[in-house]
N, C-alpha and C positions, 0 to 999 in steps of 0.2 A: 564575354568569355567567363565561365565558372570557377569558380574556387579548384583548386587541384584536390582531387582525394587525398586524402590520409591515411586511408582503411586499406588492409590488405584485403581485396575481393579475389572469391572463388575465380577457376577458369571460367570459361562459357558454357554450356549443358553439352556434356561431350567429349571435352577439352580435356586430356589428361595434365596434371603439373610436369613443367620438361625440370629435370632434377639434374640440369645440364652448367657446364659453364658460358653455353650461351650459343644458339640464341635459347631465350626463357620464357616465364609464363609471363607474358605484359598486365596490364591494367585493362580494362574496359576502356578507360578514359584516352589512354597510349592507341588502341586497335580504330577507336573512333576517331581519331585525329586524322586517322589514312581515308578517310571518306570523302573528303574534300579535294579536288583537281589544283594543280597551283600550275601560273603559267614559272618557267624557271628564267628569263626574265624580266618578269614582272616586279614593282616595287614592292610590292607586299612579299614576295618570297625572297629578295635580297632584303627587307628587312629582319626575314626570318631568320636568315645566315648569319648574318650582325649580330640576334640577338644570341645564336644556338654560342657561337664563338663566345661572346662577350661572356654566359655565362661560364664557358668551360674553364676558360684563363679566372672569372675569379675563384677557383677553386685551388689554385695556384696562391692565392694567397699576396702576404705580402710580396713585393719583387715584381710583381707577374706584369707589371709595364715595360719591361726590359721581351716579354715573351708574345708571341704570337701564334693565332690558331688558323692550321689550314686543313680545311675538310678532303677527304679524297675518297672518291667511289669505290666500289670493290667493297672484298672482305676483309674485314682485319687484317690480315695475311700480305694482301696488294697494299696497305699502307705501311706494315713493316719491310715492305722490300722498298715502297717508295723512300722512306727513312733512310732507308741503309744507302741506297745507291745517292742520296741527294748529298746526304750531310757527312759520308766517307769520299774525301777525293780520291780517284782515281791512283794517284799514288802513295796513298792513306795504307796502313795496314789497322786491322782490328784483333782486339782480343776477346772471344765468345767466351763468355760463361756459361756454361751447361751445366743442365740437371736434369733433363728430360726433352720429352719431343719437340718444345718450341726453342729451346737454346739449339738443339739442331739442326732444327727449321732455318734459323740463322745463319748458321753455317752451312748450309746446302747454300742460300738465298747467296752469301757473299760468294760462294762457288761460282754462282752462274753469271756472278758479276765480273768476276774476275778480278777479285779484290786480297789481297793480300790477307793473310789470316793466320791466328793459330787460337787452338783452343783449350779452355781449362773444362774438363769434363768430369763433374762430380758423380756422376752416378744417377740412381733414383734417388737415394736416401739423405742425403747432406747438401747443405749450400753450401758455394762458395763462399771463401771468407776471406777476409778485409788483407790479414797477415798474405792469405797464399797471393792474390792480386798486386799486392804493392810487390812481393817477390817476382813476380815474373815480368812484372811494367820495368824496376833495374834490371834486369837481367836482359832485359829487350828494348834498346830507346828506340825503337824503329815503330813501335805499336804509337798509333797516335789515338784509337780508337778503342773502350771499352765498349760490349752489347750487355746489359745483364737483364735477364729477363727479372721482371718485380713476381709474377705470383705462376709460377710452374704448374700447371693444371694437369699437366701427365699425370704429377703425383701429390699433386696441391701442398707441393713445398713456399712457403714465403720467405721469398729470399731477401737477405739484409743489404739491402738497396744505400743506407743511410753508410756504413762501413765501409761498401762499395767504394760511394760514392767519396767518401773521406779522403780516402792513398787515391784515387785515379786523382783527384783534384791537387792534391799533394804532389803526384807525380809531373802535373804540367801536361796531362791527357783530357779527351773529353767523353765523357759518360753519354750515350746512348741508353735510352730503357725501353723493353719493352712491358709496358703496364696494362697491355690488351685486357686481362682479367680481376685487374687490382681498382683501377682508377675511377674513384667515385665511391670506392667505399673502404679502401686505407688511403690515409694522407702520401700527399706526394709535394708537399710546399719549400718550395724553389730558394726561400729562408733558410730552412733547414737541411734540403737536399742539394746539391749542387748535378744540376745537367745540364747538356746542351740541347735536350731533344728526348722529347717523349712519346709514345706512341698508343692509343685502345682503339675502341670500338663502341659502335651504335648501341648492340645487343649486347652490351654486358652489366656492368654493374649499376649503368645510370638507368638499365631498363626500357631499352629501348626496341626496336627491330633490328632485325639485318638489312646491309645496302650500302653501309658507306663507314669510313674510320677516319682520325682525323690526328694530325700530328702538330704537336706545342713544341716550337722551336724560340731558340731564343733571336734574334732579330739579328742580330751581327751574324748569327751560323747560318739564317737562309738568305741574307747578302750573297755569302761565302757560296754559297750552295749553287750559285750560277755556274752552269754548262758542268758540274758532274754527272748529274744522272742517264744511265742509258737509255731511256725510254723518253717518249713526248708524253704518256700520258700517265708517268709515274712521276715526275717531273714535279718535287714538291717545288722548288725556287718557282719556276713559269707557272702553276696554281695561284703561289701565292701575290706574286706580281701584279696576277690580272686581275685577281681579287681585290686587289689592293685600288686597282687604277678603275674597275666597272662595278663590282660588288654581284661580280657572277663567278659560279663556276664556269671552268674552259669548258667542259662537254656538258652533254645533258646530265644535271643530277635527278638521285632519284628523291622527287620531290614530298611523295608520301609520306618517302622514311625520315625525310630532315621535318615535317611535323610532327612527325610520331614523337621524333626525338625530342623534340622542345616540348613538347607534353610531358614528357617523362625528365625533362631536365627541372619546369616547372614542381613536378608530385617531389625531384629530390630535394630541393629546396625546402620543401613542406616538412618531409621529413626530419627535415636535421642537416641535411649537405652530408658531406662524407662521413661527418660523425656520425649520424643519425642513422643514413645505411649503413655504416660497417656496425654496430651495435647490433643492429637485427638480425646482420648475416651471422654474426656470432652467436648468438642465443640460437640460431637455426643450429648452426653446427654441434654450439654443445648439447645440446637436447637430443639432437639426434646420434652423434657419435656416443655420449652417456649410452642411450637406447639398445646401439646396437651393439656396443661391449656387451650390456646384460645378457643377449641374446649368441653370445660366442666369439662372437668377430672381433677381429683386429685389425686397428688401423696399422697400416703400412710404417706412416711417420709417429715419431715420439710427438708427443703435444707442443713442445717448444717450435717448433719449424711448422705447425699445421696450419693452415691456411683458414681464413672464413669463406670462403669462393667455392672447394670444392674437394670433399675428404677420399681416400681410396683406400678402398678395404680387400685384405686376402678372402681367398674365396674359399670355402670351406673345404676338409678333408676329406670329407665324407664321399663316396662312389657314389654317392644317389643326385648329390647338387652338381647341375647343369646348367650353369650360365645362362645359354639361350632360353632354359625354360623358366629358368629364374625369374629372366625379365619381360619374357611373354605374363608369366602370372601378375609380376608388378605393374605392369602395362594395365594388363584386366584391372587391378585394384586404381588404377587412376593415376601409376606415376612411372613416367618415362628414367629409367637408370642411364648410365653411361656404361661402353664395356673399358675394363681396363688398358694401358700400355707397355708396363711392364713385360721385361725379357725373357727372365726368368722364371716369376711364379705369373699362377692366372690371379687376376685381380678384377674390380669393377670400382665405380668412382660414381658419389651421391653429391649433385649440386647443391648447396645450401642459396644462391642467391636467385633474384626473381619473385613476385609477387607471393609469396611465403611466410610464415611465421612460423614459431615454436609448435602450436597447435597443428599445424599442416604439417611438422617434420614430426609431432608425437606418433599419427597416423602414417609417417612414410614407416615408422618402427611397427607398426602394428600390422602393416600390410609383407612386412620382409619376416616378423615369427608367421602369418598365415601362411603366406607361401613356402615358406620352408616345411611348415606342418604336410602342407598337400604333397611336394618331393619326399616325405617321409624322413627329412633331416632334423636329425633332435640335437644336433651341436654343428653348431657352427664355425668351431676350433682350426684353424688352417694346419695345411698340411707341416709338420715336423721343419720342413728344410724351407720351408716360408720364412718361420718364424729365426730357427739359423741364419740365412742370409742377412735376412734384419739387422740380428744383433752383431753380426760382424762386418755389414760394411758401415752401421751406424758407429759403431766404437767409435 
């Protein structure tokens, strides 16, 4: 087997960059890993599984013996509902923290579980904070459960996970997170964090495909985890069990994407580990957010709360900038945008993670003043009540 790259290589002749929070542009070395047939199993592919886990838990740092990794099919999404339904009982209540469409996402998910709930809903603009949580954890001993989501990609808020984490711990509750778009390249070390259960994905920060997401629990919470879940095949307890007893998945996995993925868990390594990618993804981000201030735009969020994962910008005042053609033009220039989710104003959102550097995000600036030149938009200033809302529900 070869050295893992180092080097951030181009897409493939064709390939635009996805300026996405995932899935993203992979590696050469990531897309070549899917060429190979694995039987699922086979011992060479349960060894695979051993090793994908082994690495993810040491990321986890010191503690991370006490934790354990169980992979689950699906998309991100079917592992945070697997989360929720396993490691909330049945007569559990949780407290959602919200800031956007996947703290939402949480609360529809415990809806349909029929799980007790209420929620703290910030807005687009603000995180939740440490003071408002422990107020509402007294205020309610019936909540056994905190969800907080780590890095908000509606509006690429980075919420403080560690504050969080402090009063829920303090309070005699147990922290839930969802780290779908953080994990892998902001720390999340179980020394310093206290949770019971964490939750990403294949295709995000470790750079890998889509196909499967995989959830770190701590080993006394998926004891516990017996007969909550509604489902047979979201059932993190009975994955993990059987894992535990054959060193298979219960169903067919999807065996490509769990090589993709140790390819790409191997290049982070190379990298740096967490340190390594979140330093990159942040030089992506300042370069590029730098960039596109020059050119009008404004981010959403004040710098203190911005994310390295994925920035979102007001969209110009101008009658001539149209979104859709926006990002057809940016598409021809070789790089896939996101469109915004905000309620209120129109927005759009630039991935920063993914096979990229500073040099690849100078060029996502150079390609967003081209295209604005072709709409005939010479300022890219948002609209008056954009920037109003901003600063009043940021206060």
């Amino acid at each position: 087997m070869t050295a893992p790259n180092t080097q951030i290589e181009p897409p493939l002749l064709g390939e635009p960059y996805l300026l996405t929070p995932g899935p993203l542009t992979t590696s050469y070395a990531v897309k070549k890993a899917m060429l190979r047939d694995w039987g699922s199993w086979d011992d060479d592919f349960r060894a695979m599984t051993r090793e994908m886990c082994s690495r993810l838990l040491k990321m986890l740092g010191a503690g991370a013996e006490d934790f354990d990794c169980v992979p689950m099919q699906g998309s991100g999404s079917f592992s945070v509902e697997a989360m929720l339904a396993s490691f909330i009982p049945r007569d559990g209540k949780a407290l959602v923290l919200a800031n956007g469409a996947y703290g939402m996402r949480s609360l529809q998910t415990l809806q349909y579980l029929g799980r007790a709930h209420i929620v703290l809903n910030k807005g687009d603009y603000l995180p939740p904070r440490g003071i408002e949580v422990a107020q509402i954890l007294a205020d309610d001993p019936a909540i056994s459960h905190v969800v907080a989501i780590h890095c908000e990609t509606s509006s690429g808020i980075l919420n403080p996970v560690e504050e969080i984490s402090e009063v829920t711990h303090a309070a005699g509750r147990k922290l839930l997170i969802d780290s779908m778009s953080a994990f892998g390249a902001i720390e999340l070390k179980v020394a310093d964090i206290r949770y019971e259960a964490m939750v990403s994905s294949a295709n995000k920060c470790i750079e890998g495909v889509p196909g499967f997401g995989f959830i770190i629990g701590r080993k006394s919470e998926l004891e516990a985890a017996r007969g909550n879940s509604h489902s047979l095949c979201l059932d993190v307890h009975a994955q993990w069990a059987h894992m535990k007893k054959t060193g298979q998945w219960r169903f067919t996995p999807p065996t490509h994407v769990v090589a993709a993925f140790l390819e790409a868990l191997r290049c982070h390594e190379v990298e740096g580990g967490v340190a390594g990618r979140g330093n990159r993804y942040t030089k992506n981000r300042d370069v590029m957010v730098a960039g596109m201030r020059k050119l009008g735009f404004e981010t959403l969020l004040k710098d203190r709360w911005m994310s390295p994962i994925i920035v979102t910008f007001f969209c110009p005042a101008d009658e001539k900038f149209v979104f859709d053609r926006f990002y057809g033009l940016m598409k021809n220039k070789g790089f896939i945008i996101y469109p915004g989710k905000l309620t209120l104003v129109a927005s759009f959102r630039v991935g920063c993670i993914g096979q990229m550097d500073a040099t690849v995000m100078r060029q996502v600036v150079v390609a967003a003043k081209e295209s604005l030149d072709e709409m005939g938009v010479s300022d890219a200033t948002p609209p008056a009540l954009a920037l109003k809302e901003r600063a009043r529900l940021a206060a």
